[in-house]
C-alpha positions as a Markdown table, in Angstrom:
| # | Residue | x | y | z |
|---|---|---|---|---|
| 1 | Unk | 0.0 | 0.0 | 0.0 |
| 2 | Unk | 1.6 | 3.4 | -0.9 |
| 3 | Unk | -0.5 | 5.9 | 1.4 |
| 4 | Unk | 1.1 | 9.1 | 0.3 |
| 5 | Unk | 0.2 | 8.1 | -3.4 |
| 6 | Unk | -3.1 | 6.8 | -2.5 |
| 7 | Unk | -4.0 | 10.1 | -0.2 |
| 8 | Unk | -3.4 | 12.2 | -3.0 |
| 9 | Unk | -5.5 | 10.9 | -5.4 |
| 10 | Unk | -8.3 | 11.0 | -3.3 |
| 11 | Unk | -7.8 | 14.3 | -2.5 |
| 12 | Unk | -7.1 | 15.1 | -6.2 |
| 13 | Unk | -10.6 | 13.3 | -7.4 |
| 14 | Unk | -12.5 | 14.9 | -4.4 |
| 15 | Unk | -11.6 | 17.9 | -5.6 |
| 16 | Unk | -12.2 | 18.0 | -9.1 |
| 17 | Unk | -15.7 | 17.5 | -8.3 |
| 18 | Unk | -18.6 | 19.6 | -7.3 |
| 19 | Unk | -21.9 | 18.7 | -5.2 |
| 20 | Unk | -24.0 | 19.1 | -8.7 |
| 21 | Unk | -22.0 | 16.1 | -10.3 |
| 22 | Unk | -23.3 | 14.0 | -7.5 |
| 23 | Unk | -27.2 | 15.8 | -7.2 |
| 24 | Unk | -26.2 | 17.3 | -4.1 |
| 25 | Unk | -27.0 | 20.6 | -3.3 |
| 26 | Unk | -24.3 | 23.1 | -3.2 |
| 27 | Unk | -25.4 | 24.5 | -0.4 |
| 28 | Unk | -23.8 | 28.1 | 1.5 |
| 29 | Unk | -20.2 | 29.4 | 2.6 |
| 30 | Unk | -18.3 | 26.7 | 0.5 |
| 31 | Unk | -15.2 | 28.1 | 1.1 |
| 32 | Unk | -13.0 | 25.3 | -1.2 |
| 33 | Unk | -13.1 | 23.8 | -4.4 |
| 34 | Unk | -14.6 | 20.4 | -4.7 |
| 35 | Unk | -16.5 | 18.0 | -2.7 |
| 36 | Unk | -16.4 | 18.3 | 1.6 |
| 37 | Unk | -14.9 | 15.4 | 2.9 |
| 38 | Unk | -18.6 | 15.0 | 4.4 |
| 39 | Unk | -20.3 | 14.5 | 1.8 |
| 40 | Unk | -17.7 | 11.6 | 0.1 |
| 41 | Unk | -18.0 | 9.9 | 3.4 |
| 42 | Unk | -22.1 | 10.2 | 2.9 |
| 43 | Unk | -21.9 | 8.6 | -0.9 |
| 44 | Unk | -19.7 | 5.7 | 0.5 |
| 45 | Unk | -20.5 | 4.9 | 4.2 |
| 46 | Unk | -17.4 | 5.6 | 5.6 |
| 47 | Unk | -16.8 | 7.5 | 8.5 |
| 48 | Unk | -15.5 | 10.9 | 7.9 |
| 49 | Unk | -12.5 | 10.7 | 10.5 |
| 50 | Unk | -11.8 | 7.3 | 8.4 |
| 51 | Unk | -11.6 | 8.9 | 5.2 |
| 52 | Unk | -9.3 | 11.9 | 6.8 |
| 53 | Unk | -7.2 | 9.0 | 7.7 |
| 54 | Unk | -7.2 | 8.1 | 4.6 |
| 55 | Unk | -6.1 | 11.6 | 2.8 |
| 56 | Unk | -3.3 | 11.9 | 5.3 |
| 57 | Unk | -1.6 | 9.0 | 5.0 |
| 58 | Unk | -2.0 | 7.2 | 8.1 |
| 59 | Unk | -5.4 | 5.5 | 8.0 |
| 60 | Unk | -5.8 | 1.6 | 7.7 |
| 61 | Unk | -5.5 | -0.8 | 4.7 |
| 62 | Unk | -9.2 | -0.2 | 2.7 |
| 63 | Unk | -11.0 | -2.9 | 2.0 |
| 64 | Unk | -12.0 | -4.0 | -1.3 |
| 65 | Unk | -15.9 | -2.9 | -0.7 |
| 66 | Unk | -14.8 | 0.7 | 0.8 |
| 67 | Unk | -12.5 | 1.2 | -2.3 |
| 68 | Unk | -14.9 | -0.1 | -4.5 |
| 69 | Unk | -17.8 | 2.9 | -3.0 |
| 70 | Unk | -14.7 | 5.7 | -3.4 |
| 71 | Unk | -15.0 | 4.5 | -6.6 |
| 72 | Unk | -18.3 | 5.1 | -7.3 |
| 73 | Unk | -18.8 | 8.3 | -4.9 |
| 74 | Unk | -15.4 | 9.8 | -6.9 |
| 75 | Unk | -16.9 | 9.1 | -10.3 |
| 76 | Unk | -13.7 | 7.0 | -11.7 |
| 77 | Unk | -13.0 | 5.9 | -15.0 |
| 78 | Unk | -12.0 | 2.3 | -15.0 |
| 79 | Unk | -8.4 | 3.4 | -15.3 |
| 80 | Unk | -8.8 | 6.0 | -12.1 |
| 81 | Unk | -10.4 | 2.5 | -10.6 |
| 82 | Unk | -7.3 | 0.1 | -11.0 |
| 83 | Unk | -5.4 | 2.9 | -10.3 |
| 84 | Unk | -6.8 | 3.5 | -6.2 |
| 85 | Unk | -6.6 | -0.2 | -6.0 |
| 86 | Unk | -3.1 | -0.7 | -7.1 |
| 87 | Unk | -1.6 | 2.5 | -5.1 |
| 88 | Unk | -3.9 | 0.5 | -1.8 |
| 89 | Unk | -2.2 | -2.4 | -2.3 |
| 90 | Unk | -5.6 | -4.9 | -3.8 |
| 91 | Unk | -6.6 | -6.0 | -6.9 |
| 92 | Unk | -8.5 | -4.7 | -9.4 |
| 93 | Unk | -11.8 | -6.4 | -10.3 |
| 94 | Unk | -10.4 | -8.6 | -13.4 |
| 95 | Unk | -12.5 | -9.8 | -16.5 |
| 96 | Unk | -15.2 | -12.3 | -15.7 |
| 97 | Unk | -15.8 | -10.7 | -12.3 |
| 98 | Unk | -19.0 | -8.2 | -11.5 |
| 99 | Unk | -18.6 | -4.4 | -12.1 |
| 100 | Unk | -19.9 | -3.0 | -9.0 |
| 101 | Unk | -19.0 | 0.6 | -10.0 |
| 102 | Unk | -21.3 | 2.5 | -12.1 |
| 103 | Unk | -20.8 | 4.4 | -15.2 |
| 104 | Unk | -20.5 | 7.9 | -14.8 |
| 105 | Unk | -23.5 | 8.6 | -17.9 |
| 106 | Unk | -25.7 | 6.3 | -16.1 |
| 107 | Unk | -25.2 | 7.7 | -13.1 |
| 108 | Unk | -26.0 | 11.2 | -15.0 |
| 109 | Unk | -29.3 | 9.3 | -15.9 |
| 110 | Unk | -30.4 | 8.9 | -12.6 |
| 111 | Unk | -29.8 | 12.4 | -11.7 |
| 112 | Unk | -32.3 | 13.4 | -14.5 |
| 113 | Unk | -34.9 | 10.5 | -13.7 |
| 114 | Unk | -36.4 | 13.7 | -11.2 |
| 115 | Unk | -40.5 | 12.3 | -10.8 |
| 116 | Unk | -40.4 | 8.3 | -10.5 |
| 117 | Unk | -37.8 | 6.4 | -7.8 |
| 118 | Unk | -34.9 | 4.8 | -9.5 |
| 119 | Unk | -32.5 | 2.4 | -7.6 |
| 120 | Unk | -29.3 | 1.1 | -9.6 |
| 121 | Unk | -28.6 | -2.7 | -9.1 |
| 122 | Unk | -24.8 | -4.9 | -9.8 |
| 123 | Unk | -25.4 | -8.0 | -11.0 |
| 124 | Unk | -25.5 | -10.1 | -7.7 |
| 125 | Unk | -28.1 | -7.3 | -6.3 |
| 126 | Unk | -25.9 | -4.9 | -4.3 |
| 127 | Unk | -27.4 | -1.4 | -4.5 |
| 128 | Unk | -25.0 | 0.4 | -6.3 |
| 129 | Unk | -26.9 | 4.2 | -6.2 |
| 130 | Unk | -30.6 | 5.6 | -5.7 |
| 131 | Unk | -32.3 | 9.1 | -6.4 |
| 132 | Unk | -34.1 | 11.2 | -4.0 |
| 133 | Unk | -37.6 | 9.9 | -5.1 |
| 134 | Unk | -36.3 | 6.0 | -4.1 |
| 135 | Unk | -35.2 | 7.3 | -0.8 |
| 136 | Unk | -38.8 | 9.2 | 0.3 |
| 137 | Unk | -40.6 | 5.8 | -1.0 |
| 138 | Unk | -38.1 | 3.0 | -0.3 |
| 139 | Unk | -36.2 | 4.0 | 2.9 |
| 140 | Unk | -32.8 | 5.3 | 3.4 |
| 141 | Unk | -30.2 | 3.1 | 2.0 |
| 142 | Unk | -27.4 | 4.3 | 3.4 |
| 143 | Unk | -28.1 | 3.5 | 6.8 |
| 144 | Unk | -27.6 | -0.5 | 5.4 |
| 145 | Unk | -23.7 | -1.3 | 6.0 |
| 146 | Unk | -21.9 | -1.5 | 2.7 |
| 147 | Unk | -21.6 | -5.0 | 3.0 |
| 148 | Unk | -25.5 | -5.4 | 3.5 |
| 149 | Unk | -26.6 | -2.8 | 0.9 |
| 150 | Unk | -27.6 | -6.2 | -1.4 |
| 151 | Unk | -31.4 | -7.0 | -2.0 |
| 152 | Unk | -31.0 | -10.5 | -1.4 |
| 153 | Unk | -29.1 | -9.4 | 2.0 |
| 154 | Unk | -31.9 | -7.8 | 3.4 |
| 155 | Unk | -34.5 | -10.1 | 1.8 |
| 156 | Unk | -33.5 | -13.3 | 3.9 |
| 157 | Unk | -31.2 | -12.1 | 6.3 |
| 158 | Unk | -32.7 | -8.1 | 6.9 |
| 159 | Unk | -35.5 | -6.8 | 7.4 |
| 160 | Unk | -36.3 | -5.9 | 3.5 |
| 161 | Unk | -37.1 | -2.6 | 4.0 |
| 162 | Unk | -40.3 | -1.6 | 2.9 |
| 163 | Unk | -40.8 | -4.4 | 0.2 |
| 164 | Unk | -44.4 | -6.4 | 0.8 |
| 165 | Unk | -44.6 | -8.8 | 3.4 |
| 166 | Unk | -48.1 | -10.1 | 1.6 |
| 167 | Unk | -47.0 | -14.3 | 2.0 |
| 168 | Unk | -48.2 | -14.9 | -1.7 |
| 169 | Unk | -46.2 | -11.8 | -3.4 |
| 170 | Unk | -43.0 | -12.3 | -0.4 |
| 171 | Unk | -42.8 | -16.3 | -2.3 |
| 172 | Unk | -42.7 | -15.1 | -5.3 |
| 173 | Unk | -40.2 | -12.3 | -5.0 |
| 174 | Unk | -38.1 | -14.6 | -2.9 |
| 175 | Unk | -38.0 | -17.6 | -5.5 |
| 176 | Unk | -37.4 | -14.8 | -7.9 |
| 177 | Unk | -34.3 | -13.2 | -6.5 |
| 178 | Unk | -32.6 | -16.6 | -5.8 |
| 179 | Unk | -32.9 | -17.9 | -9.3 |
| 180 | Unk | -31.6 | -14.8 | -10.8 |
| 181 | Unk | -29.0 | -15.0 | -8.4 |
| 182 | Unk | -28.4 | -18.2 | -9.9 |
| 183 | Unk | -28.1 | -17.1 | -13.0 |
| 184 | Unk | -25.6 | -14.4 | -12.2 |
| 185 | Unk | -23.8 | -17.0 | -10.2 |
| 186 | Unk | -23.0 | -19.6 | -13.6 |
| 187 | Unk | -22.0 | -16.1 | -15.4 |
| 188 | Unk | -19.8 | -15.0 | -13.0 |
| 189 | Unk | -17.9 | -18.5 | -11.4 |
| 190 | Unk | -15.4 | -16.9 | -9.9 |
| 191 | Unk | -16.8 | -13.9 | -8.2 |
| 192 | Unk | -15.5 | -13.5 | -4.9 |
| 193 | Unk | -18.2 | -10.9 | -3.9 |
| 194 | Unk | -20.7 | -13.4 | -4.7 |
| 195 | Unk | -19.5 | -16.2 | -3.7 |
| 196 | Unk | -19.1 | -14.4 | -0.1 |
| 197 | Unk | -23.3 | -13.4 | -0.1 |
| 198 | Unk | -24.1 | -16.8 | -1.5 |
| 199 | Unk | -22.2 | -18.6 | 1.3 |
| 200 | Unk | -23.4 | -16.2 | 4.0 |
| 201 | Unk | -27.2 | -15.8 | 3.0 |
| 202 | Unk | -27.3 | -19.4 | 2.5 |
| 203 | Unk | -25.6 | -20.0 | 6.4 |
| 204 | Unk | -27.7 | -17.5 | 7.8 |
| 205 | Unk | -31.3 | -18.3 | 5.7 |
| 206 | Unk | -32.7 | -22.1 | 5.8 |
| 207 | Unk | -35.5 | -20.5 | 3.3 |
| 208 | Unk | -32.8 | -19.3 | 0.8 |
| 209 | Unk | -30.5 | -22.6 | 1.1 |
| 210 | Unk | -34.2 | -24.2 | 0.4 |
| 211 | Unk | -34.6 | -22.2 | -2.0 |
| 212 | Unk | -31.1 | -22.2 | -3.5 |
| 213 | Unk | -30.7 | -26.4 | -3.8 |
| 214 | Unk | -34.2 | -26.4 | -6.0 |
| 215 | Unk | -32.4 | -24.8 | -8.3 |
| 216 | Unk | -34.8 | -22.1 | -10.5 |
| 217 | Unk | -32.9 | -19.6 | -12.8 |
| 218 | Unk | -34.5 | -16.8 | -14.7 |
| 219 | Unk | -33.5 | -13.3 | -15.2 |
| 220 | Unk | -34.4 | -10.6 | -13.9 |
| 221 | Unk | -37.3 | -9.0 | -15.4 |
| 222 | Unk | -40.1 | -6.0 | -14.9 |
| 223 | Unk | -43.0 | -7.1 | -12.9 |
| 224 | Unk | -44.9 | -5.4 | -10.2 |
| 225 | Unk | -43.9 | -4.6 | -6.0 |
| 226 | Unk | -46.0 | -3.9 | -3.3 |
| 227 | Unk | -44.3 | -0.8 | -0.5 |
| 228 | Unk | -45.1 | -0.6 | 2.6 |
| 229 | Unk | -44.5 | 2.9 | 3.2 |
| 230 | Unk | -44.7 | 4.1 | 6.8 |
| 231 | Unk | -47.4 | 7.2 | 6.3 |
| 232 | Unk | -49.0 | 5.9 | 2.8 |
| 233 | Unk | -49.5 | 2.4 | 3.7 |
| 234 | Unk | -49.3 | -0.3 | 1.3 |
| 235 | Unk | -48.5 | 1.2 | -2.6 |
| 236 | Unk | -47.8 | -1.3 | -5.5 |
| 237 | Unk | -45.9 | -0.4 | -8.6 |
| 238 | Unk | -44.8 | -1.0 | -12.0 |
| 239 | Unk | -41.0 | -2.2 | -11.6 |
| 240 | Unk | -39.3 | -1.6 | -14.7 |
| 241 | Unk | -36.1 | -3.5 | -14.6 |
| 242 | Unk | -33.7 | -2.0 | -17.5 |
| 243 | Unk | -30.5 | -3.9 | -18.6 |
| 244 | Unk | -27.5 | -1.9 | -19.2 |
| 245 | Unk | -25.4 | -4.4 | -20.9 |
| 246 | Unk | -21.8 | -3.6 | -20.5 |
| 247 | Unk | -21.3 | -3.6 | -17.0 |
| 248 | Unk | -24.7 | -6.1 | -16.6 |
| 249 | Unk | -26.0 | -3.5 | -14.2 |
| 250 | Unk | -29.7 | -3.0 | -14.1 |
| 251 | Unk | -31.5 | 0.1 | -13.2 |
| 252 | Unk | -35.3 | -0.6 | -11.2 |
| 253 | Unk | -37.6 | 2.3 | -12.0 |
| 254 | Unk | -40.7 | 2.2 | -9.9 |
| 255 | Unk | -44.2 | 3.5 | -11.6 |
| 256 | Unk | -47.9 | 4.1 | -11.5 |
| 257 | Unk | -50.4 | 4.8 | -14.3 |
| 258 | Unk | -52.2 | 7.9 | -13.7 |
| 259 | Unk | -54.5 | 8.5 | -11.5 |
| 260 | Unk | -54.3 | 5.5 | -9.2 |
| 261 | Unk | -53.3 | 5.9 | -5.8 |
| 262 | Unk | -49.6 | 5.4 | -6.2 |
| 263 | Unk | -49.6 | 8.0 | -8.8 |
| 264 | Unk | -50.8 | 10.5 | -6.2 |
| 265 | Unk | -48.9 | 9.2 | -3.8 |
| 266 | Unk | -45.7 | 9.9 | -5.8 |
| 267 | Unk | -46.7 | 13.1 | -6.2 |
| 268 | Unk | -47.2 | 13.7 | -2.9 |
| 269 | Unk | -44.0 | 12.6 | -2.2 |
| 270 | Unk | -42.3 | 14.7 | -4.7 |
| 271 | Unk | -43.6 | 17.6 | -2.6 |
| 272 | Unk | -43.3 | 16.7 | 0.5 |
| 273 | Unk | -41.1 | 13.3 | 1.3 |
| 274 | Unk | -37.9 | 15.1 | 1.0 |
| 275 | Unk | -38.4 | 17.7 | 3.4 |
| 276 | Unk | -36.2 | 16.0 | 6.1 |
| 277 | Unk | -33.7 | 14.6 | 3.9 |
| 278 | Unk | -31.3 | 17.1 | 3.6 |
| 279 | Unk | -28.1 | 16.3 | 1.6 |
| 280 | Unk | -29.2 | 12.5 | 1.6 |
| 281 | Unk | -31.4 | 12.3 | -1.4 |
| 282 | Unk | -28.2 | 12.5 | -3.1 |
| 283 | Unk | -27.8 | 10.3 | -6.4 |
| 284 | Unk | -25.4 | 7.6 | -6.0 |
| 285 | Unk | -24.9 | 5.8 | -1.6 |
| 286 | Unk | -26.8 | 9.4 | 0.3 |
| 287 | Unk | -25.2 | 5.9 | -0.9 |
| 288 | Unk | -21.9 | 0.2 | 4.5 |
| 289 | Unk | -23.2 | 0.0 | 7.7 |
């Protein structure tokens, strides 16, 4: 690990950056260039004493999840990537493993998706970045650890958040997410990220190692989701699920047709669900626990 190497180029990429590149708002009395050391620790879950550790040379090895969400929260190109993972003394993800870092024009895309929730999904399920509209409906992400921000995580070993707990629609989804999970698990063989969640969930969840020796595979495809949402009850939606091929990332968008309840309920929230949010409804991790 070269730490003076690896503290300046954090504190190079922080500071090329503004809050507007990540949707945050710029807010008063900004008295430097670039983003606050705050507001990187926000988009990757790190403390911010951690990452001033970090930019001074002196902080601990990073692991391979907290360099991946610098990563992401930085904006890297692929080469910036391999880069911070070389000068920390780790490997870059290699061909045939899952890119976990988004690209910066989807990313861009998000930030313009401004009236329906969008959530950002790797290929094993970790949630890789959300928009402010996912965070009034779904729940704040970023209070998940990094290493449970997965949807199959907090399915059978969380408490899902604010997906359905109906028993018909919880089977379903359940015997859905493990057999795309299988799917992304033959594509990907030597994926030590997944191999970690699919040793853990399946220690930790008798109903996913049920689920997991019957074998189903399918992709994963639109369909509709109940939310329980704490002051508007129980909403379902169109889930949208939209492929984007080259990194095999997949971006969720969540809608109603109009005039139903869940369209109003949207609206509503686009008004008023972000009040208390602050500089968490932030595109990308607002998002590790």
């Amino acid at each position: 690990m070269d730490r003076p190497a690896l503290a300046a180029a954090l504190k190079a990429y922080r500071a090329r950056l503004t809050p507007a590149d990540l949707g945050l708002p710029a807010g008063t009395r900004r008295r430097v260039p670039g983003l606050r050391r705050e507001e990187v620790a926000l988009q990757t879950g790190i403390s911010v004493d951690y990452l001033v550790r970090l930019e001074q040379g002196r902080g601990p090895t990073p692991s391979i999840q907290v360099l991946t969400a610098l990563a992401r929260a930085l904006l890297l190109t692929d080469d910036e990537r391999d880069h911070v993972f070389h000068l920390a003394g780790a490997s870059p993800p290699r061909p045939g493993h899952i890119v976990s870092t988004p690209r910066v024009g989807t990313l861009r895309l998000l930030g313009r998706i401004a009236d329906l929730p969008a959530v950002l999904l790797d290929a094993k399920g970790d949630i890789l970045a959300w928009n402010a509209l996912a965070t009034a409906l779904l729940g704040d992400f970023s209070s998940w650890p990094l290493a449970q921000r997965n949807v199959v995580w907090q399915r059978f070993l969380g408490d899902g958040g604010r997906v359905s707990s109906d028993p018909e629609e919880d089977e379903r989804t359940a015997t859905e997410s493990v057999a795309t999970l299988r799917l992304v698990a033959a594509r990907y063989p030597d994926d030590p990220g997944l191999r970690r969640l699919v040793e853990e969930v399946g220690a930790g969840s008798t109903r996913f190692a049920r689920l997991w020796e019957e074998g189903p595979v399918a992709g994963r495809r639109s369909s509709t989701k109940s939310v329980h949402h704490p002051e508007l009850g129980r909403l379902v939606f169109d889930c949208d699920a939209l492929h984007v091929p080259d990194v095999d990332q997949t971006l969720v968008v969540y809608s109603a047709a109009p005039g139903t309840v869940e369209a109003e309920s949207l609206a509503l929230l686009r008004v008023i669900g972000l009040q208390d949010m602050g500089s968490r409804d932030a595109v990308g991790e607002p998002a590790d626990r």
